[in-house]
C-alpha positions as CSV (number, residue, x, y, z in Angstrom):
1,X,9.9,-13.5,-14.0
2,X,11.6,-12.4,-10.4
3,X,12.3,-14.2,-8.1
4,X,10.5,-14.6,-4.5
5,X,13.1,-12.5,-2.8
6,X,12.7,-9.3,-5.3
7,X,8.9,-9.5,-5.6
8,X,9.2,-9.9,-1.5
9,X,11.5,-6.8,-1.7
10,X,9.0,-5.0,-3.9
11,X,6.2,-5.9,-1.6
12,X,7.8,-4.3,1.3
13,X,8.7,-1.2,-1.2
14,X,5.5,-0.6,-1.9
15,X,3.8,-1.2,1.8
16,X,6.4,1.0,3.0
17,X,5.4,3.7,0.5
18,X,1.7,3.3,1.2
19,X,2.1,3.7,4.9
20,X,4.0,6.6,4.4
21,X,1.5,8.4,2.6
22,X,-1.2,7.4,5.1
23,X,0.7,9.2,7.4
24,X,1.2,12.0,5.8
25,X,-2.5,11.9,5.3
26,X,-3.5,11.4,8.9
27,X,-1.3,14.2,9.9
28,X,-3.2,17.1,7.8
29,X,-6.1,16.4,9.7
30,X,-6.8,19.4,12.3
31,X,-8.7,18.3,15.5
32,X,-11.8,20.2,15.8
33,X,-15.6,19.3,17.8
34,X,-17.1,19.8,13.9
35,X,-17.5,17.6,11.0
36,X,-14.7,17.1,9.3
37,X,-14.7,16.1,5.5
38,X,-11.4,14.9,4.3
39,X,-10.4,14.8,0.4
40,X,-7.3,12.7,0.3
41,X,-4.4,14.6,-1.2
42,X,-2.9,11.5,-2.3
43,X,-5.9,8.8,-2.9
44,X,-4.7,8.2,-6.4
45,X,-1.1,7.2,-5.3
46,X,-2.6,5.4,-2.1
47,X,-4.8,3.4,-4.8
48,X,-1.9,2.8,-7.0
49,X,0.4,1.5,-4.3
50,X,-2.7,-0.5,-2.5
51,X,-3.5,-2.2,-5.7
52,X,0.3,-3.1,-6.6
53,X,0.5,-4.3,-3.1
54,X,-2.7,-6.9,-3.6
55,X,-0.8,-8.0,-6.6
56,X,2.2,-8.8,-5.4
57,X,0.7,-10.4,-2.5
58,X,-1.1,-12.6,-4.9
59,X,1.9,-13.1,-6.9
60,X,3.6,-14.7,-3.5
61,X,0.4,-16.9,-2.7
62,X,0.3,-18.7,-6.4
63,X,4.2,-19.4,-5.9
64,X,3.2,-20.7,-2.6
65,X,0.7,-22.8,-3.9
66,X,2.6,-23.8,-7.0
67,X,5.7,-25.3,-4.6
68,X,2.7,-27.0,-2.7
């Protein structure tokens, strides 16, 4: 199992990676007075890396807990 600091590290991979793609989401998006119906380009990754980031954070609260 790692240790705090590398699943820490990983956590801040991850969020890192996930706010980028927001980003890179948000910027596609043309301003305009009409409806606008967005279709994620990356929604699978965003999922992937929004998931991975709830485990981890998990992961860090049970330690927590455990040294409690």
């Amino acid at each position: 199992m790692s240790n705090r600091s590398e699943i820490v590290a990983e956590l801040q991979d991850a969020s890192t990676a996930l706010d980028a793609l927001k980003t890179t989401e948000c910027k596609r998006i043309k301003k305009t007075a009409d409806t606008v119906v967005i279709q994620p380009e990356f929604g699978f990754q965003m999922q992937l890396l929004s998931r991975k980031c709830d485990q981890l954070q998990m992961i860090l609260e049970a330690m927590g807990a455990s040294e409690d």
